[in-house]
Backbone as numpy.savetxt, mean C-alpha at the origin, in Angstrom:
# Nx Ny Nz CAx CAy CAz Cx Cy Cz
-24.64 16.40 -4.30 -24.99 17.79 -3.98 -23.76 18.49 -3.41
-23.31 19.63 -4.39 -22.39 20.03 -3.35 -22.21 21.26 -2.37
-21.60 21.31 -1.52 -22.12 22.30 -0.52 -21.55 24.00 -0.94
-22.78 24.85 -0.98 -22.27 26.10 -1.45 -21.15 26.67 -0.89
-20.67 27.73 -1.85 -19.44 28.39 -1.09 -19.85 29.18 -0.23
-21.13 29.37 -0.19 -21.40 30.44 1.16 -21.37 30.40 2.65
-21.69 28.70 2.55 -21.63 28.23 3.76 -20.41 27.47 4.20
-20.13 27.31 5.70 -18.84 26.05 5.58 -19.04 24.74 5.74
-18.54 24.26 4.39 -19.06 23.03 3.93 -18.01 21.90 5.33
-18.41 21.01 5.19 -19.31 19.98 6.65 -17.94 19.42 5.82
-17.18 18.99 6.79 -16.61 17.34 6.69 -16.51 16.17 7.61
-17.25 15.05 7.53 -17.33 14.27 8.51 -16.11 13.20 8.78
-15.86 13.19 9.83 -14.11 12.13 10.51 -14.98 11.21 11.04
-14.28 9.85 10.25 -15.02 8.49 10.88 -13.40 8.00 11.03
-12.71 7.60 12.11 -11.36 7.34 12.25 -10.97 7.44 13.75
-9.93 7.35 14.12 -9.13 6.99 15.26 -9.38 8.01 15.82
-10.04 8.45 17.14 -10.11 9.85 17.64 -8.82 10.25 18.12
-7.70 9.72 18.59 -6.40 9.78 18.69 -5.96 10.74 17.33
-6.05 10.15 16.79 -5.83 10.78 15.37 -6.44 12.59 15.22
-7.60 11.32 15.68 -8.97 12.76 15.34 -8.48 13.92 15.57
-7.67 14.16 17.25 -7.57 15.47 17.98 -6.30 16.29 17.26
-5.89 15.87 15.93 -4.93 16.37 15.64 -5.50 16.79 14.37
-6.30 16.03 14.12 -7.50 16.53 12.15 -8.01 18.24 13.12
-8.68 18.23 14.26 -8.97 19.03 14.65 -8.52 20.08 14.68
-6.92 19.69 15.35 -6.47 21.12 15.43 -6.26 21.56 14.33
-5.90 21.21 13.45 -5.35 21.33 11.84 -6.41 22.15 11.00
-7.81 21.62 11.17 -9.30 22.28 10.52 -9.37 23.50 11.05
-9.13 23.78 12.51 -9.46 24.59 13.24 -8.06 25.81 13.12
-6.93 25.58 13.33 -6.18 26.63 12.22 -5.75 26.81 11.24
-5.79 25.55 10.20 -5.29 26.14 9.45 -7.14 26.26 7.83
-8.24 25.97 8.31 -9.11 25.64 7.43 -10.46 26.27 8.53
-10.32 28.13 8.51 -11.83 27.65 9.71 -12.81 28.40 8.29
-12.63 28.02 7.18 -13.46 27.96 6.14 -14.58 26.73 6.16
-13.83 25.40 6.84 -14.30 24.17 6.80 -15.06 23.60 8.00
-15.77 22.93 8.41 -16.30 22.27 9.71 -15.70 20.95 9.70
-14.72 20.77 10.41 -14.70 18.93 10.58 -15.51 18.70 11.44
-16.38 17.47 11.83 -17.29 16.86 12.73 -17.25 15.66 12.43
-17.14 15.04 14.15 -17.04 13.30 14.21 -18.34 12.91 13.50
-17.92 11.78 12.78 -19.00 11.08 12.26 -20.05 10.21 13.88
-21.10 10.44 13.28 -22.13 9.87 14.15 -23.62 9.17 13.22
-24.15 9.05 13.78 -25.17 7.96 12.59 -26.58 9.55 12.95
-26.40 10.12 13.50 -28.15 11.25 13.66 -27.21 12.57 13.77
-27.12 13.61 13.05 -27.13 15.17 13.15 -26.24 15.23 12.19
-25.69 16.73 11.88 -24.84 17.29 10.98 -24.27 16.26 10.28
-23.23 15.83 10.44 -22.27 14.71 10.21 -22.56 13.78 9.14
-23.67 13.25 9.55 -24.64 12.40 8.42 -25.41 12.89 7.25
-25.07 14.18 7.28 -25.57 15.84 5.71 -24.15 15.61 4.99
-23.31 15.51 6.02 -21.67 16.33 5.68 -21.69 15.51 3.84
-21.42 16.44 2.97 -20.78 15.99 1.50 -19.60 15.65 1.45
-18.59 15.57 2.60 -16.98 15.25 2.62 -17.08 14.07 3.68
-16.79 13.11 3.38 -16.40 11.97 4.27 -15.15 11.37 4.82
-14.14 11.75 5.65 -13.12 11.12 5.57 -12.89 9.96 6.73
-12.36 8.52 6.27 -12.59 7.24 6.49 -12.10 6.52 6.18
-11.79 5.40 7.39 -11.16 4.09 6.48 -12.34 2.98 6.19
-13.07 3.06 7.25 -14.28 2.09 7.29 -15.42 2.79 7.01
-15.68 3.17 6.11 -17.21 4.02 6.20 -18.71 3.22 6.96
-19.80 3.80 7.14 -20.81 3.31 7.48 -21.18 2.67 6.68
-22.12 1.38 7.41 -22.69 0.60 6.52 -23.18 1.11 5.37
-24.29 0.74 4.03 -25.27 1.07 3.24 -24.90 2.80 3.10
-23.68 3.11 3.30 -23.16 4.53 2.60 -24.67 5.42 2.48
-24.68 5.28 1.11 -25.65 5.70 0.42 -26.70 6.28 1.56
-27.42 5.62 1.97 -28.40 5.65 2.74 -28.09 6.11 3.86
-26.55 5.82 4.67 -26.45 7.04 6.01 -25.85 8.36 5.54
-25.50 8.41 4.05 -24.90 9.97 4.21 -25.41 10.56 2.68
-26.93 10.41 2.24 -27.28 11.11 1.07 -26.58 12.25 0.55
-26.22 13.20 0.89 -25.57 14.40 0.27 -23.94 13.99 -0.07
-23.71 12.56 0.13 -22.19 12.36 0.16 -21.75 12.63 -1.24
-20.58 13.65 -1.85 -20.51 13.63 -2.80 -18.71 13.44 -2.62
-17.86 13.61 -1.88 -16.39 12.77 -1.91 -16.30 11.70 -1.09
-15.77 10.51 -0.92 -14.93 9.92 0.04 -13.60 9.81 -0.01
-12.82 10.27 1.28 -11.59 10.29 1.18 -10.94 9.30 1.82
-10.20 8.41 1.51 -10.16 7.32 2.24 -8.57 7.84 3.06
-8.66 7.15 4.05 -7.31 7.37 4.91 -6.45 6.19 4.33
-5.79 6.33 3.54 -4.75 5.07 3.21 -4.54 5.51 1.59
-3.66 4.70 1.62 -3.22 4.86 -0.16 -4.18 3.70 -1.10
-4.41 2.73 -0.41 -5.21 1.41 -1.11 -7.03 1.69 -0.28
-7.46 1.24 -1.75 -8.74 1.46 -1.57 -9.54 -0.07 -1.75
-8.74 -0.88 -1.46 -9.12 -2.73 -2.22 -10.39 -2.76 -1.24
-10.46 -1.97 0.10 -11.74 -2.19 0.96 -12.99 -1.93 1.01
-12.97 -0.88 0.31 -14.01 0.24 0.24 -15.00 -0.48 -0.52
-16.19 -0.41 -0.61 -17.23 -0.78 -1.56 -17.38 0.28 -2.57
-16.72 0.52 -3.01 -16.78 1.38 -4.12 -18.46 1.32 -5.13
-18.10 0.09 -5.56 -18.85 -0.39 -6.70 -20.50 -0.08 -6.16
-20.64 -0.18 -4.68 -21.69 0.70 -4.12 -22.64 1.78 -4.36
-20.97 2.79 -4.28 -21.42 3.58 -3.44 -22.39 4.81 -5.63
-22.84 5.51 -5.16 -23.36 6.70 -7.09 -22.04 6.69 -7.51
-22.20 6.69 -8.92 -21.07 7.13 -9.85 -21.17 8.39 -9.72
-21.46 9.48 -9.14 -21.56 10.80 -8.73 -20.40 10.98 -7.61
-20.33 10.27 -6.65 -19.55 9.84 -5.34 -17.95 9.73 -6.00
-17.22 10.77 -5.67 -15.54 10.51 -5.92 -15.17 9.90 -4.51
-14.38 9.25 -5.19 -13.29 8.85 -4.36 -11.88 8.95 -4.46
-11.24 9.11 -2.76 -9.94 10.04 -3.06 -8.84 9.42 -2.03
-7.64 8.36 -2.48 -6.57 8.28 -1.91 -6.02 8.34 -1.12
-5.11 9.09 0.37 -3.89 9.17 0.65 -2.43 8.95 -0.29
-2.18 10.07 -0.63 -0.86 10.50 -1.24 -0.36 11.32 -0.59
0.38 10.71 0.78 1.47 11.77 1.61 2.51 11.39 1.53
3.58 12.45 1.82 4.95 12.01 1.34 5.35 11.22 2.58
4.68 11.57 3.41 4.98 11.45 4.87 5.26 9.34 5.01
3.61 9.29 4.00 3.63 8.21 3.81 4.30 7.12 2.97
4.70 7.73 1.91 5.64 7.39 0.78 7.28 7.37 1.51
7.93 8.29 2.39 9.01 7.75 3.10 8.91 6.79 3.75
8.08 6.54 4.88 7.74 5.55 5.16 7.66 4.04 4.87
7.34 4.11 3.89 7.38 2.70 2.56 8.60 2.57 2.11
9.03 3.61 1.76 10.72 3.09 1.48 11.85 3.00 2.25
11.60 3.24 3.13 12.58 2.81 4.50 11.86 1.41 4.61
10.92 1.13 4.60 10.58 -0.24 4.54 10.98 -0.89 4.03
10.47 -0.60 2.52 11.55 -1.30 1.59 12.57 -1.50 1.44
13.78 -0.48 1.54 14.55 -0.83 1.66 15.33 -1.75 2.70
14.89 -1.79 4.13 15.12 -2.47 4.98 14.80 -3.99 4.88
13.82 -4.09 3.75 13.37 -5.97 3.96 14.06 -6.18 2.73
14.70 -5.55 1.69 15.31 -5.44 0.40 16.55 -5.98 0.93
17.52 -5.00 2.24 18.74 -5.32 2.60 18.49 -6.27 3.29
17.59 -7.10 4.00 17.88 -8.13 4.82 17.86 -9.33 4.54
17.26 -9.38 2.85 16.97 -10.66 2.54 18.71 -10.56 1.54
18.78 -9.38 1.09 20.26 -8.99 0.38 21.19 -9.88 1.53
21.35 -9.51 2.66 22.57 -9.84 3.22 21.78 -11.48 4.45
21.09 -11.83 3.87 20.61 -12.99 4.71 20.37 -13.32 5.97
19.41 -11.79 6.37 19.47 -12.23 7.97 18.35 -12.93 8.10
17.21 -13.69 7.13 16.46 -14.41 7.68 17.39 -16.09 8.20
18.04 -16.20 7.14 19.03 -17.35 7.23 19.99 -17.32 8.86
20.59 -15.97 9.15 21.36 -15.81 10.36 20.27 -15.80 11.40
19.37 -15.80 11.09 18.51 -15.33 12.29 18.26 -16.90 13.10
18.08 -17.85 12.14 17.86 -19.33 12.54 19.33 -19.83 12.81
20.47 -19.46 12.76 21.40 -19.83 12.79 21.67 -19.45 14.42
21.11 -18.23 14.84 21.16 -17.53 15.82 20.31 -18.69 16.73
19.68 -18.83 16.65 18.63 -19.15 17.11 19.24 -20.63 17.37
19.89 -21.03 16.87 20.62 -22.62 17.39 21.97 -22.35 17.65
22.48 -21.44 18.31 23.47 -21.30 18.61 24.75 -21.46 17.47
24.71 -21.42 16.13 25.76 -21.14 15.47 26.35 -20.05 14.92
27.26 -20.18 14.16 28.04 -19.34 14.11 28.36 -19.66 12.39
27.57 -19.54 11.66 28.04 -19.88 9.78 28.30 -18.37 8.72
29.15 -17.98 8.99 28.88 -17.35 7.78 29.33 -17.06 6.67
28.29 -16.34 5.64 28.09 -16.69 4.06 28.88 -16.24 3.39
28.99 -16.20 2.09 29.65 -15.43 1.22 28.84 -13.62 1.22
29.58 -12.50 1.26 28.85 -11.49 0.64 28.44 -10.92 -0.58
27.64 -11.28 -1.09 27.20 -11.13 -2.52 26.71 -9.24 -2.69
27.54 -8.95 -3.89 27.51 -7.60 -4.35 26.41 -6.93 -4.74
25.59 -5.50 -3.84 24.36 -5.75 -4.26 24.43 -4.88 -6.14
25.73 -4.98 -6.74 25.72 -5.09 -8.23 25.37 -6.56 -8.88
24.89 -7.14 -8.29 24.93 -8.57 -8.53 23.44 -8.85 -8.17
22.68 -8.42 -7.32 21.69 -8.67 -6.83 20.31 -7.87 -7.46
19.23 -8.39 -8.02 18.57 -7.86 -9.48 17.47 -7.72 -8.46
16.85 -6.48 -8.06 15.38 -6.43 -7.20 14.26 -5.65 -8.23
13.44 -6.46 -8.60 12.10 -6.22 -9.30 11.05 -5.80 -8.59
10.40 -4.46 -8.86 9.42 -4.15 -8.11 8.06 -3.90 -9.16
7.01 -4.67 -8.53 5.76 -4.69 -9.24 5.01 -4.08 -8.54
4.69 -3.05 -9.73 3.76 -2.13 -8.93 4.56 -0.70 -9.40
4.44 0.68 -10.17 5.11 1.66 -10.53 4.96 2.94 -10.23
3.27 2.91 -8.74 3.56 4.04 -9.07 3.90 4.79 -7.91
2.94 5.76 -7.31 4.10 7.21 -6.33 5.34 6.03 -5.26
4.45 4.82 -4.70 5.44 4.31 -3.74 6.64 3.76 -4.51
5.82 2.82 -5.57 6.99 2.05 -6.61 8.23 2.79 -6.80
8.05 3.67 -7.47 8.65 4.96 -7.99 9.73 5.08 -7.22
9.75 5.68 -5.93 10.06 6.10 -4.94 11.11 4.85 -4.06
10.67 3.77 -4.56 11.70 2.78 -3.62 12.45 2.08 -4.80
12.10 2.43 -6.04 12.84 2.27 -6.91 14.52 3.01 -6.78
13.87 4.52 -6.82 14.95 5.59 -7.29 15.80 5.38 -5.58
15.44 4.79 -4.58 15.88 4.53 -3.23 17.21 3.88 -3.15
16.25 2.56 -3.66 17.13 1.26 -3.93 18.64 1.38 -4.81
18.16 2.06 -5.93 19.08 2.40 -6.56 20.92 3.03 -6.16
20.20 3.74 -5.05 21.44 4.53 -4.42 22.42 3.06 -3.89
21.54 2.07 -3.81 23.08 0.75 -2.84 23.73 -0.31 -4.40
23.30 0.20 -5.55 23.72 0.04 -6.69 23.28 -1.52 -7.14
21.64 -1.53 -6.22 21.04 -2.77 -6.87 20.40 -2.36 -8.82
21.11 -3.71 -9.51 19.69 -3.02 -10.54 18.48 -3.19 -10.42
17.35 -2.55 -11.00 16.59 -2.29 -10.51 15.65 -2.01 -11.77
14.46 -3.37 -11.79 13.77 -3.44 -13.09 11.87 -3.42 -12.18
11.04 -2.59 -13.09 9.89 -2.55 -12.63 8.64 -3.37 -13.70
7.65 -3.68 -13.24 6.62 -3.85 -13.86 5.23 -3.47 -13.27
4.46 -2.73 -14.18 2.91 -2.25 -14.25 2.37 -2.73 -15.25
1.11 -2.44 -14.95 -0.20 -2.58 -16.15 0.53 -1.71 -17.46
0.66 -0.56 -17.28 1.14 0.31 -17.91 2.10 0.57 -18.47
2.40 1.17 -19.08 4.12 1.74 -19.82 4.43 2.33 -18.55
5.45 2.46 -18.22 6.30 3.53 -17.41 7.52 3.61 -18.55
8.44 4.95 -17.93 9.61 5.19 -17.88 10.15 5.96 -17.14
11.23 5.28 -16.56 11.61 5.89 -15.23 12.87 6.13 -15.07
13.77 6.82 -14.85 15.10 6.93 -15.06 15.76 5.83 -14.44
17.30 5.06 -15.18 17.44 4.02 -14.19 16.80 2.74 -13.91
15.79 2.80 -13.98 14.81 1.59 -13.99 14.57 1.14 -15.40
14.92 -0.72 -15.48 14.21 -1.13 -16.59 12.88 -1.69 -16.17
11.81 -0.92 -17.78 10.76 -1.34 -17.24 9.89 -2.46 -17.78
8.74 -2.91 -17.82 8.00 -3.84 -18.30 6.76 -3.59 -18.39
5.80 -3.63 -19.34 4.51 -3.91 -18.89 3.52 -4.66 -19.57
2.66 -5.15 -18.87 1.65 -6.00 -19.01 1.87 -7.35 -19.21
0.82 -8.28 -19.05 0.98 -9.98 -18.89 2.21 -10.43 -19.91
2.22 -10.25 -20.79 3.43 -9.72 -22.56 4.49 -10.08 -21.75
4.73 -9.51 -20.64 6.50 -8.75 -20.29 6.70 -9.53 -18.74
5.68 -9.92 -18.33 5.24 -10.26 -16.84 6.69 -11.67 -17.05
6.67 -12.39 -17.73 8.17 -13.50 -17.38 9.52 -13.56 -17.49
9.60 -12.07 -18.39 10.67 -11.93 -18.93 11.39 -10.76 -17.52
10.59 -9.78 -17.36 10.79 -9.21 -15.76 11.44 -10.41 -14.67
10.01 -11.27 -14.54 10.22 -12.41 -13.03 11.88 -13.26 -13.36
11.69 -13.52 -14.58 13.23 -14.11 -14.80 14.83 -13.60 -14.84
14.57 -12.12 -14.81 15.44 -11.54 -14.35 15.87 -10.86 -12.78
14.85 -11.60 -12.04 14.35 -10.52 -10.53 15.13 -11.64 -9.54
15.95 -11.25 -8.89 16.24 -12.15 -7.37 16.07 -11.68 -6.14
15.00 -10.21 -5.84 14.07 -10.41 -4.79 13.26 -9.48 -5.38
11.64 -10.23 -5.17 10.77 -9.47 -5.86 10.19 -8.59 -4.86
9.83 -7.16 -5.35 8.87 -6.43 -4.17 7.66 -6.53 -4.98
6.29 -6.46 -3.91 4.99 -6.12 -4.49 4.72 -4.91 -3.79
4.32 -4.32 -4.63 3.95 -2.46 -4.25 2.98 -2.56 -5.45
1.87 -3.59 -5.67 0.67 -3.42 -6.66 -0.79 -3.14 -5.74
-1.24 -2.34 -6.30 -2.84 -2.14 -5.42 -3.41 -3.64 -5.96
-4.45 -3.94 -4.38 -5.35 -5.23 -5.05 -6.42 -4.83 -5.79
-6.54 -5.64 -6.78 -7.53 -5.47 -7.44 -8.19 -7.24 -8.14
-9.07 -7.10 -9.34 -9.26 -8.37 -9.35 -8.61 -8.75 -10.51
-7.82 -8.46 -10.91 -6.92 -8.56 -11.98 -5.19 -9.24 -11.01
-5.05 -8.36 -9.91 -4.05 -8.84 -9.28 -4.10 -9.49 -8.09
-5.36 -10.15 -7.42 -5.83 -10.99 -6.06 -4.92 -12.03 -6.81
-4.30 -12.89 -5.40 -3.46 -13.66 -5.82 -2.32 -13.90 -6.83
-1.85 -13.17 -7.34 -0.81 -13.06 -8.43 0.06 -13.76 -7.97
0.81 -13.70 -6.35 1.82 -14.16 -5.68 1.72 -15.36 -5.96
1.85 -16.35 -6.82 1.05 -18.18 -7.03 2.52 -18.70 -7.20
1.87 -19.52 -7.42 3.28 -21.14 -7.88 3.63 -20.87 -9.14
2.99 -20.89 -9.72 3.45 -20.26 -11.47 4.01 -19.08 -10.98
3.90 -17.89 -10.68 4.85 -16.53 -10.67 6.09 -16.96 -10.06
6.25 -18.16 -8.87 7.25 -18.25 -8.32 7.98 -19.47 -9.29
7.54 -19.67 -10.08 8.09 -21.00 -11.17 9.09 -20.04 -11.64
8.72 -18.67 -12.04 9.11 -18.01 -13.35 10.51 -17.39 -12.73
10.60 -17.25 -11.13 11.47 -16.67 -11.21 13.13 -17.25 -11.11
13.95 -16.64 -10.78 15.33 -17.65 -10.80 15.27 -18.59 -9.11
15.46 -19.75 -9.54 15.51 -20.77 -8.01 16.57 -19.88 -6.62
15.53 -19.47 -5.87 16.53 -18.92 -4.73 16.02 -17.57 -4.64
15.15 -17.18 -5.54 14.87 -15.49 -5.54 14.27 -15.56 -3.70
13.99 -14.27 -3.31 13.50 -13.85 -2.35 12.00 -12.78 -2.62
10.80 -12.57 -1.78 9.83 -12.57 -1.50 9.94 -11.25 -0.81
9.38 -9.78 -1.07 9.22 -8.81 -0.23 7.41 -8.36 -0.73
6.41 -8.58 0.48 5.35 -8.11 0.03 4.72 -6.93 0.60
4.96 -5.51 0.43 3.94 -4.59 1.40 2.60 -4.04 0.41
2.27 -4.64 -0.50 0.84 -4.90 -0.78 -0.35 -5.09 -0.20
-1.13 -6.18 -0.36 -2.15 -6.73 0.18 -1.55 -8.20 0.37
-2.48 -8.35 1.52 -2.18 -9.89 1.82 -2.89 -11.10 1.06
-3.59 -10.15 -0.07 -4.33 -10.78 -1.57 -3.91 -11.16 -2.31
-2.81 -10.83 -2.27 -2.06 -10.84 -3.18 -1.70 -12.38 -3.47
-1.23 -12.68 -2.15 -0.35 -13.82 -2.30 -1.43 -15.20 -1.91
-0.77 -16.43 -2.83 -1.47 -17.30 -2.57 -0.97 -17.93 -1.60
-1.54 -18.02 -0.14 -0.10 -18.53 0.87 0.13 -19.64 1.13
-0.57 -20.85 0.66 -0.15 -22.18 0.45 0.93 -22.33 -0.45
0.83 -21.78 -1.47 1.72 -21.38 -2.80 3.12 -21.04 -2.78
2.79 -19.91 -1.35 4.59 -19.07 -0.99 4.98 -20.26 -0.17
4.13 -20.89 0.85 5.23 -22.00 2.11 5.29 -23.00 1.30
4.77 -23.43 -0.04 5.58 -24.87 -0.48 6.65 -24.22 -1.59
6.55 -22.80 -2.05 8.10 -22.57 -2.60 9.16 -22.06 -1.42
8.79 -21.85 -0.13 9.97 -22.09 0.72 10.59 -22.96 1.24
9.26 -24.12 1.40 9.96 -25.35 1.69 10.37 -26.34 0.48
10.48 -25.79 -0.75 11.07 -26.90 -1.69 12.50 -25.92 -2.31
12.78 -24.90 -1.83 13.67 -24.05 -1.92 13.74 -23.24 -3.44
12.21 -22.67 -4.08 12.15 -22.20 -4.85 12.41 -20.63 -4.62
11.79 -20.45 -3.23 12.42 -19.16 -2.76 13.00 -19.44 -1.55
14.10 -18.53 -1.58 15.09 -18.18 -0.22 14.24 -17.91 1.22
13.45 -16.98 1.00 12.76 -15.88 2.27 11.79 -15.23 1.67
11.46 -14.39 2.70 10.41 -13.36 2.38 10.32 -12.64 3.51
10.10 -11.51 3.43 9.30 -10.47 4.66 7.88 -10.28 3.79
7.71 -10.28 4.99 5.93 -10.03 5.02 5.10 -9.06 5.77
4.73 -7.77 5.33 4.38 -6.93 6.06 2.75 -7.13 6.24
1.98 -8.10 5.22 0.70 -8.00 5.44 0.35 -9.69 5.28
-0.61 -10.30 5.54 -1.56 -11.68 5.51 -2.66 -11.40 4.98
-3.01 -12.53 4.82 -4.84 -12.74 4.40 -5.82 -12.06 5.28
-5.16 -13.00 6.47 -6.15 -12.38 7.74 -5.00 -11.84 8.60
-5.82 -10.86 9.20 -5.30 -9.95 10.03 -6.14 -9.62 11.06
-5.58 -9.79 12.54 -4.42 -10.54 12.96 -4.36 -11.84 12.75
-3.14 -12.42 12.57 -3.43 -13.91 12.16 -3.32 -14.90 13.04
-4.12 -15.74 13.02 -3.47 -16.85 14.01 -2.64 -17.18 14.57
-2.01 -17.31 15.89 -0.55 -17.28 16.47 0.04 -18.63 15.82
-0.96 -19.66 15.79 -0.02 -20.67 14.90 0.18 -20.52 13.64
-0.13 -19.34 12.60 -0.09 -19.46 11.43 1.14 -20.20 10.81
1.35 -20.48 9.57 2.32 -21.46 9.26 3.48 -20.09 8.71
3.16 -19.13 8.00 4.04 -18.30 7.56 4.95 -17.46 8.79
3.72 -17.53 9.64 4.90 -16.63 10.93 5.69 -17.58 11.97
5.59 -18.93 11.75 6.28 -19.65 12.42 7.63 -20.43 11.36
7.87 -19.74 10.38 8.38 -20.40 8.86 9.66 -19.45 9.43
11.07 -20.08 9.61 11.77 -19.85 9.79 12.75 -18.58 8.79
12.21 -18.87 7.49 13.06 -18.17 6.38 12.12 -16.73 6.61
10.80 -16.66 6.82 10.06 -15.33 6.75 10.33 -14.41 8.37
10.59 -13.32 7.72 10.29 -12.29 8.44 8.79 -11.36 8.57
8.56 -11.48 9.45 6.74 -10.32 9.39 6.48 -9.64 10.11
6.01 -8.54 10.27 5.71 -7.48 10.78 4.32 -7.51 10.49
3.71 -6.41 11.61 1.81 -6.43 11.87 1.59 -5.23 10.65
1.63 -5.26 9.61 0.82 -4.28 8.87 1.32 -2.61 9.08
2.91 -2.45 9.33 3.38 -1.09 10.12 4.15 -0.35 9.04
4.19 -1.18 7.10 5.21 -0.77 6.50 5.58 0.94 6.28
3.66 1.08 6.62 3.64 2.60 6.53 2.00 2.73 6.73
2.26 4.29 7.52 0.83 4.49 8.17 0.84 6.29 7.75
-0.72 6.40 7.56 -1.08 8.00 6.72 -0.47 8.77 8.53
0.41 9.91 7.98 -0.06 10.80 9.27 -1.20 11.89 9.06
-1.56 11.82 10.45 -2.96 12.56 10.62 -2.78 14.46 9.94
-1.59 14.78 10.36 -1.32 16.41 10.14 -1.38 16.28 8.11
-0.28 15.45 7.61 -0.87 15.81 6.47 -1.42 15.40 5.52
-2.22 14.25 6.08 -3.64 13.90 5.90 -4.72 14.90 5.80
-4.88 15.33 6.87 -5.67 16.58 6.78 -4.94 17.75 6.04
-4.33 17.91 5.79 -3.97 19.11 4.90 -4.53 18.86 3.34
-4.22 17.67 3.43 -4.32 16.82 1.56 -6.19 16.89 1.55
-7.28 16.40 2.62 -8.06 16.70 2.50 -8.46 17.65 2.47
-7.92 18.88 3.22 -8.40 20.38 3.04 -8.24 20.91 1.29
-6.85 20.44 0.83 -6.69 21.17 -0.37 -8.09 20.08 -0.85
-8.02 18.94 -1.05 -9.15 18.48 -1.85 -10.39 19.32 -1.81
-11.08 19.14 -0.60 -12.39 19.76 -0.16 -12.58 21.21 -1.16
-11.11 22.24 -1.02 -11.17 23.29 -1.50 -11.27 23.02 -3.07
-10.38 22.31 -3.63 -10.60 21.52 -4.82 -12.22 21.81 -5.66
-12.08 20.65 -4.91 -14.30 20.74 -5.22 -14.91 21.71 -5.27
-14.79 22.41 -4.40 -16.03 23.61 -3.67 -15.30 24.25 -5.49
-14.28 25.02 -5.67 -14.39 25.33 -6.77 -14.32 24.86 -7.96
-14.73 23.54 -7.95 -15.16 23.02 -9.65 -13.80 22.18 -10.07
-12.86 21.92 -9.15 -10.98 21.53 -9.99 -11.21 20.43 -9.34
-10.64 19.47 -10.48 -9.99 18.10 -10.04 -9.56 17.95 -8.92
-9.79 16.65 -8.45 -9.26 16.76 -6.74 -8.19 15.98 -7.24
-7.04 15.92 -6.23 -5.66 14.89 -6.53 -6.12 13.73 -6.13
-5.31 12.83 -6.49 -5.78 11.11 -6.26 -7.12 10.66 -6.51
-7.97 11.22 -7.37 -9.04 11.06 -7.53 -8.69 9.34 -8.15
-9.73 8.30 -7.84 -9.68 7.06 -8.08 -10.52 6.46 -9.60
-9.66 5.71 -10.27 -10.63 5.55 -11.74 -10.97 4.24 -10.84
-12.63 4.18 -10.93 -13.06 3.11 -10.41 -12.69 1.63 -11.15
-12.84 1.59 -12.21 -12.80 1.01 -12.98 -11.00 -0.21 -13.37
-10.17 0.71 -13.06 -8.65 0.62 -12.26 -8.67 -0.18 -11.04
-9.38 0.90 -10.00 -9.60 -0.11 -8.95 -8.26 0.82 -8.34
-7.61 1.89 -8.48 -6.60 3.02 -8.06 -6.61 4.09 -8.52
């Protein structure tokens, strides 16, 4: 059902109230066409046809009947019960640039560190020595990123500037300036065999849960390196610590796990060659977050495609 233009259509905030007080101010000048209101389980809120959320309410359906968007706060939607919720029910992304810099300062930072071996110096540090390596040219150094699109894209054309080459693979055709590309299972060994540190920038889905395996790490050259800001689905993690400890791969940074938070003894964060960070590669900001939902909302109300609209079916 969607809400007339006569009235101001309802959007309900289920999210960080920290956050919240800044969706607020934002609705409140720059959208007083719109109502934002905290989500709550009894009044307005639970009518609202705009949902924006990382965790929605249980049984959807049933706490918010009139729901006709969800907007999820994040770029990956692997959480959401989609498959749930009416095929009437869109669902809609995070695509901020805000967020997309973010990711590639990431990237590039776990790109250069496994480039110039500070997981290796870091243990060296750590026992008091003093070894160091040869510097290898990053014209010499081949970084494959799986996964093509706004972030892929983007830490592709990044990377490029320190004169790594720089080959991609998707489901899909791409072409991208600069980038050689690949796609589909077809192209998937001939990519890994040219890659000596792989990034994953692929949404999870059930086509790509676990991809990170012993076979993908067979395929690539002995010594490659490991960058994942994906899902922590990705990877099979028995799979990654026996190709670090048989020296099929060099390292890895790791921005995400299975479980989160993980066990303080986990075996990957106590693994000398990995670097990890809590899940920080990149986070939506709230200001234009809410802007991206306002244009959506407005989107709708007049009948136009919303941006990032999700093919369920994709699973992005």
């Amino acid at each position: 059902m969607t809400a007339p233009l006569t009235a101001r259509p309802l959007v309900a905030y289920k999210s960080d109230p920290v956050r919240g007080a800044i969706w607020h101010d934002i609705f409140t000048r720059e959208a007083p066409d719109l109502r934002l209101l905290d989500w709550a389980p009894e009044g307005e809120a639970a009518d609202a046809p705009y949902l924006v959320a990382w965790t929605p309410p249980g049984d959807l359906p049933r706490a918010m009947p009139n729901l006709d968007v969800l907007f999820c706060i994040g770029a990956g939607i692997d959480h959401l019960p989609v498959h749930d919720l009416p095929q009437a029910v869109q669902v809609v992304r995070m695509v901020d640039p805000n967020l997309t810099a973010s990711m590639v300062e990431y990237v590039v930072m776990a790109v250069l560190a496994l480039h110039r071996d500070l997981p290796f110096y870091r243990t060296e540090q750590a026992a008091g020595r003093w070894t160091p390596r040869p510097v290898r040219p990053a014209a010499e150094r081949r970084v494959g990123i799986m996964g093509l699109g706004v972030l892929g894209q983007a830490a592709a054309q990044a990377l490029r500037s320190f004169g790594f080459p720089i080959r991609g693979w998707s489901a899909s055709s791409k072409s991208i300036d600069g980038v050689e590309t690949f796609a589909g299972d077809a192209t998937l060994s001939d990519f890994l065999s040219g890659t000596d540190i792989l990034v994953c920038l692929l949404p999870l889905t059930g086509a790509t849960r676990g991809i990170l395996n012993r076979d993908l790490f067979a395929r690539l050259p002995a010594g490659a390196a490991l960058v994942n800001t994906g899902r922590g689905g990705h990877v099979v993690e028995a799979d990654l610590l026996a190709a670090l400890e048989n020296g099929r791969l060099s390292g890895a940074v790791l921005d995400v796990l299975a479980a989160e938070p993980p066990p303080a003894d986990h075996s990957l964060l106590a693994h000398p060659l990995v670097l990890a960070t809590p899940h920080i590669a990149s986070a939506t900001q709230p200001a234009g977050a809410a802007r991206q939902v306002i244009q959506g909302v407005r989107a709708h109300l007049r009948g136009e495609p919303i941006a990032h609209a999700v093919d369920r079916l994709q699973g992005y």
